[in-house]
C-alpha positions in Angstrom: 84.9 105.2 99.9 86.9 107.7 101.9 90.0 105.8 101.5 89.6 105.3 98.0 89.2 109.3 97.8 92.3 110.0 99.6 94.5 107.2 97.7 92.8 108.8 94.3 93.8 112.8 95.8 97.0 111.3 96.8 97.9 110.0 93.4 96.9 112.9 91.6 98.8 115.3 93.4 102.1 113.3 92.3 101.1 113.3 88.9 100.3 117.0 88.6 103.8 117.4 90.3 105.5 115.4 87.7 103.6 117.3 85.1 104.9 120.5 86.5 108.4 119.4 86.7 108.8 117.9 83.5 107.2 121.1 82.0 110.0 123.6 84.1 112.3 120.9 82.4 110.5 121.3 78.7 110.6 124.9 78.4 114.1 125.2 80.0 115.9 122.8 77.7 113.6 124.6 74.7 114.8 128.1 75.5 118.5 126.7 75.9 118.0 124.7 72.2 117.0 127.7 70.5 119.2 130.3 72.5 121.8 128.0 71.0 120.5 126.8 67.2 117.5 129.8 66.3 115.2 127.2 66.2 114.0 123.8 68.1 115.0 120.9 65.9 112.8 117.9 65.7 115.9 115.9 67.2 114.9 118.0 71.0 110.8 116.6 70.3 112.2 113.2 70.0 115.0 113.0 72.5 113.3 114.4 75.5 110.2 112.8 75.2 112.1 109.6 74.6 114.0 110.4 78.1 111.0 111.1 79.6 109.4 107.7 78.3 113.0 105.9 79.5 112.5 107.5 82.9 109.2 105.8 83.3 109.7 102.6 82.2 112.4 102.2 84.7 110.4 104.1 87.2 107.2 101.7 86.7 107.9 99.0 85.5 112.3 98.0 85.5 112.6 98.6 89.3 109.6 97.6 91.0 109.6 94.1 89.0 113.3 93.8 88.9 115.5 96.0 91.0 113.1 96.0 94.3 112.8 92.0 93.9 116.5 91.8 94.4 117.2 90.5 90.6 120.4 93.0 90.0 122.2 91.4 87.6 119.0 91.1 85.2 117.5 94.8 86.1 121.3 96.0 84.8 121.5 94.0 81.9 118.0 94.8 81.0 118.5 98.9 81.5 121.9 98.8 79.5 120.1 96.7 76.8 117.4 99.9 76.1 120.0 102.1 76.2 122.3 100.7 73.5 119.1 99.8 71.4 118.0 103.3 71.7 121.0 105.1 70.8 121.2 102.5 67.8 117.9 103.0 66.3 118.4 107.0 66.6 122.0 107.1 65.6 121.1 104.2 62.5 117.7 104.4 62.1 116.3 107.4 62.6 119.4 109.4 62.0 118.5 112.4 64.0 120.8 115.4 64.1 121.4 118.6 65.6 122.8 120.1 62.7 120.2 122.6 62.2 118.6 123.1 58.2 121.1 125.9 57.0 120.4 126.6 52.9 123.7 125.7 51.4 126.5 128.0 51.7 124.7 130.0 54.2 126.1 130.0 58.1 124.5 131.0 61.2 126.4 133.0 63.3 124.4 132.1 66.3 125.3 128.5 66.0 128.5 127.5 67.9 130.5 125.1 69.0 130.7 121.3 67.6 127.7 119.2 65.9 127.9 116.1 65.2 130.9 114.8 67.0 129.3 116.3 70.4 126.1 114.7 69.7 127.1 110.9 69.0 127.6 110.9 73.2 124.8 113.0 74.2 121.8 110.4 73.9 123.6 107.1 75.7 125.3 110.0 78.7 121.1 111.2 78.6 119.8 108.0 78.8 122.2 106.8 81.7 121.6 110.2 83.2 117.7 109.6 83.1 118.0 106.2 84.3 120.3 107.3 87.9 117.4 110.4 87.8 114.4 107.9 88.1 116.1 105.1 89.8 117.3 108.0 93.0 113.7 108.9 92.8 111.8 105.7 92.9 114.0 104.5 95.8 113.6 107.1 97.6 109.9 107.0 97.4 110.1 103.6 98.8 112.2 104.6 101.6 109.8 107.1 102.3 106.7 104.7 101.8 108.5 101.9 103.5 109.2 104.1 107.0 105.7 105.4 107.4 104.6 102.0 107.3 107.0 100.9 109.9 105.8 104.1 112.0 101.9 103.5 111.7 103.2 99.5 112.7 105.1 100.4 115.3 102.7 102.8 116.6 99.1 100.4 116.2 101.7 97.7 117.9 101.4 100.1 121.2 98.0 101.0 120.7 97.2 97.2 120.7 99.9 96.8 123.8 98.3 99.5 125.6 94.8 98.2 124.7 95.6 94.8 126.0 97.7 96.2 129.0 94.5 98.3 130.0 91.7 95.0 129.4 94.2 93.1 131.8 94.4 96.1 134.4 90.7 97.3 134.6 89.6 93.6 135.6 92.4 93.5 138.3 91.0 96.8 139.6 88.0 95.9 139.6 88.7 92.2 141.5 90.1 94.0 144.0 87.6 96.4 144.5 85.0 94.2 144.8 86.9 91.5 147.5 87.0 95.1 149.5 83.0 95.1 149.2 82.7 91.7 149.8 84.6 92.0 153.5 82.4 94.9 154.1 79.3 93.1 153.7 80.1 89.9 155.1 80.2 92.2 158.4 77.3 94.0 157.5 78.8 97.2 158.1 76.6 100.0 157.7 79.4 101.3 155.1 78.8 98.6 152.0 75.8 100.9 150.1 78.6 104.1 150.9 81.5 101.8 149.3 78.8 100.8 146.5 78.3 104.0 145.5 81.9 105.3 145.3 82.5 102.1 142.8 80.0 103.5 140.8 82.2 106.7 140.8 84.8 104.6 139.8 83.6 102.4 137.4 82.4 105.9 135.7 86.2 107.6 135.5 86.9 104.1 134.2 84.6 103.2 131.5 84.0 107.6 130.7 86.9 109.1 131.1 89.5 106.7 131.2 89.3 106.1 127.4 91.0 109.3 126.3 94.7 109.3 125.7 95.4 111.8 128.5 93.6 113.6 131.1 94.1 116.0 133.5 95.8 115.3 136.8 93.5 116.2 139.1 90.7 114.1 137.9 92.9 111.3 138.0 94.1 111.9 141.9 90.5 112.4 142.4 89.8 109.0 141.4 93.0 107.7 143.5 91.4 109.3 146.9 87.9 107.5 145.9 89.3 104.5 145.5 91.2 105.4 149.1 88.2 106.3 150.7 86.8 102.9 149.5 89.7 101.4 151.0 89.4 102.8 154.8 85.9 101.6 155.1 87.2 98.0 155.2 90.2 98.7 157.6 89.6 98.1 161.4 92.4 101.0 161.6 92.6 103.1 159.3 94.9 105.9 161.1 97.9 104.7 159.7 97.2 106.1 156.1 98.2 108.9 155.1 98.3 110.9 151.7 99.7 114.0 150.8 99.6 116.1 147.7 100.7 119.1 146.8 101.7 121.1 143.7 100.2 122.5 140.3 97.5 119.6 139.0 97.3 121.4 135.6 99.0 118.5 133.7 98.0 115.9 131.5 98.7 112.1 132.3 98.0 108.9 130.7 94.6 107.4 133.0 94.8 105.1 135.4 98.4 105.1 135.7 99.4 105.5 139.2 96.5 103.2 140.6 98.5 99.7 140.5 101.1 101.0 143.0 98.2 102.5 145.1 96.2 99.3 145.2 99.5 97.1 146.0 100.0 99.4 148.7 96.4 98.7 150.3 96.6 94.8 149.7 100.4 94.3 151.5 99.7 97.4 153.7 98.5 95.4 156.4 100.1 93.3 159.2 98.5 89.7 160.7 97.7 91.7 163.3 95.4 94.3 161.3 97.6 97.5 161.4 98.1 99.6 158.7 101.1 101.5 157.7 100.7 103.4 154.1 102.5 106.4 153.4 101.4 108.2 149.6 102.7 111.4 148.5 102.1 113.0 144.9 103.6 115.9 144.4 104.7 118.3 141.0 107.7 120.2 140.6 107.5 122.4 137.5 107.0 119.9 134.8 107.9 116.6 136.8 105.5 114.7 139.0 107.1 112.3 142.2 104.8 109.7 143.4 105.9 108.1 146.5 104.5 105.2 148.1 105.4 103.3 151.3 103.8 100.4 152.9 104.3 97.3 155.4 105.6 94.3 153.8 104.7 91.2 156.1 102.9 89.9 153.5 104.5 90.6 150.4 106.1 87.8 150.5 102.8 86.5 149.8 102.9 87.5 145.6 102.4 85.2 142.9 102.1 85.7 139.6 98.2 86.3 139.4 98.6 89.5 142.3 101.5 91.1 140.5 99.8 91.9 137.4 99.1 94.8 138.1 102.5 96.3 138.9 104.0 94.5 136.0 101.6 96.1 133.7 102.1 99.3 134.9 105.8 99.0 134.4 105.1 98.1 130.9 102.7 100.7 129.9 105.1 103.4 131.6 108.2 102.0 129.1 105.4 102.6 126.3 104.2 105.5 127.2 107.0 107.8 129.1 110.2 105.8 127.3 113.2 107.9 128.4 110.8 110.3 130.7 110.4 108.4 133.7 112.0 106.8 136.1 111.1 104.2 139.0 112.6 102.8 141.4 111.1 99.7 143.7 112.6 99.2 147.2 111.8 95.6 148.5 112.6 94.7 152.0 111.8 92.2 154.4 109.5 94.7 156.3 108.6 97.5 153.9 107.8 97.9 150.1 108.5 101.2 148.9 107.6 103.1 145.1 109.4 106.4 143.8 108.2 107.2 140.4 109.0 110.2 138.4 107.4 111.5 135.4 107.8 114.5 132.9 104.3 115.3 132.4 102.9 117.6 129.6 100.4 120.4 129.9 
């Protein structure tokens, strides 16, 4: 019902503005035919409303059946076909005339110029003139029509990327999150309810919060150092991370952006040995935000193509989301793995 309402609003605001137009045109074209003549002959009735018929009939029914469907050839034939039939059966058949109904012998010094001659190439030059009119108007109401459905396409096709990007990446969190769990209770450390209930924390930004289109920094590198704190439970040594950040959080960012490069920090972080070497900093400068990210890399090496969804995605939704407004760069060495992303953030 409430798209019927607006498509029913929608057409009747074009047909009250063609109303008002061809009125302004009406009364302008009367005033000029009896500034001209003293009087409005019944050729003006008959000529203008036949334009205005001419104009709609290409309008409604010539070009969307012939000239939008790519038939040319026939769409021309067929418009020069009314016109020469019209100015035959007015020039023939209805023999109208601008000469206007002197008595005989009588002249009106108000009437100037040429009559008939003038007239025999006004209706056909009309006509043509109507037919360019409505054909510039129709097609550029199907330009217009034509690029706001390519815009609303082009912008549900990132809402549906975005939506599948986020399905993929919430599940990978979560895996993650819960192999950290898992280690903790399979040494029954006194820290698994603690790591439980920062999940729960997690799981609430997630499923809450992280719906919205953008939210505000801060609660979004709150979530980061939960998910850190989750992180150092499990780590025989957790002295090695650090995390630094610094700067005005009053900015708006698309959710669960930054996480991937956090969590692929925490899973390659660590050598055979058990030490951990992660460096984060987030930091804003004016309008920009830098995330760096440094970790150990003896196990990267280790990736296949079910661990690096998460980074992949990431990339993705950052091309969707910040194209032309970011920039990231991805140092991979034999011993380190390091992440510099920059973002022009909004407030």
């Amino acid at each position: 019902m409430k798209t019927l309402s607006t498509l029913f609003k929608k057409n009747n605001t074009i047909i009250i503005v063609h109303c008002l137009i061809w009125i302004f045109f009406l009364v302008i074209t009367a005033i000029q035919s009896y500034a001209r003549l003293s009087t409005i002959p019944n050729a003006f009735y008959i000529l203008n409303f036949t334009f205005i018929a001419v104009f709609y009939l290409n309008y409604l029914v010539l070009i969307p059946h012939f000239l939008l469907n790519k038939k040319i050839i026939l769409y021309l034939l067929i418009s020069l076909g009314i016109i020469f039939s019209i100015t035959f059966i007015m020039k023939y058949s209805l023999k109208i005339s601008l000469r206007p109904p002197f008595p005989e012998g009588q002249f009106n010094p108000n009437f100037r110029g040429p009559r008939e001659n003038n007239f025999n190439l006004r209706p056909p030059i009309l006509l043509l003139i109507f037919f360019a009119l409505s054909t510039c108007v129709k097609l550029v109401a199907e330009w217009y029509k034509s690029e706001k459905e390519r815009t609303i396409a082009a912008s549900q096709k990132v809402n549906s990327e975005l939506s599948f990007l986020k399905a993929q990446l919430n599940p990978h969190f979560l895996f993650n999150t819960l192999n950290s769990i898992y280690s903790l209770a399979n040494k029954k450390s006194d820290d698994t309810t603690v790591a439980i209930v920062t999940l729960s924390e997690l799981m609430r930004y997630m499923i809450y919060e992280a719906n919205e289109d953008y939210i505000c920094l801060e609660k979004e590198i709150e979530y980061i150092k939960n998910y850190i704190s989750l992180q150092l439970l499990r780590l025989k040594d957790s002295s090695g991370v650090k995390i630094n950040v610094h700067g005005n959080l009053n900015y708006k960012i698309e959710p669960l952006l930054l996480i991937s490069f956090i969590e692929n920090a925490f899973k390659y972080g660590t050598d055979y040995k058990g030490k951990t070497d992660i460096t984060i900093k987030i930091s804003t400068n004016e309008d920009q935000l830098h995330l760096a990210v440094y970790n150990l890399s003896s196990l990267q090496n280790a990736l296949n193509k079910d661990s690096g969804i998460g980074l992949e995605n990431i990339q993705n939704r950052l091309n969707l989301l910040y194209p032309n407004a970011h920039t990231l760069e991805i140092t991979n060495t034999k011993k380190s793995f390091e992440v510099n992303l920059k973002i022009n953030l909004k407030k």
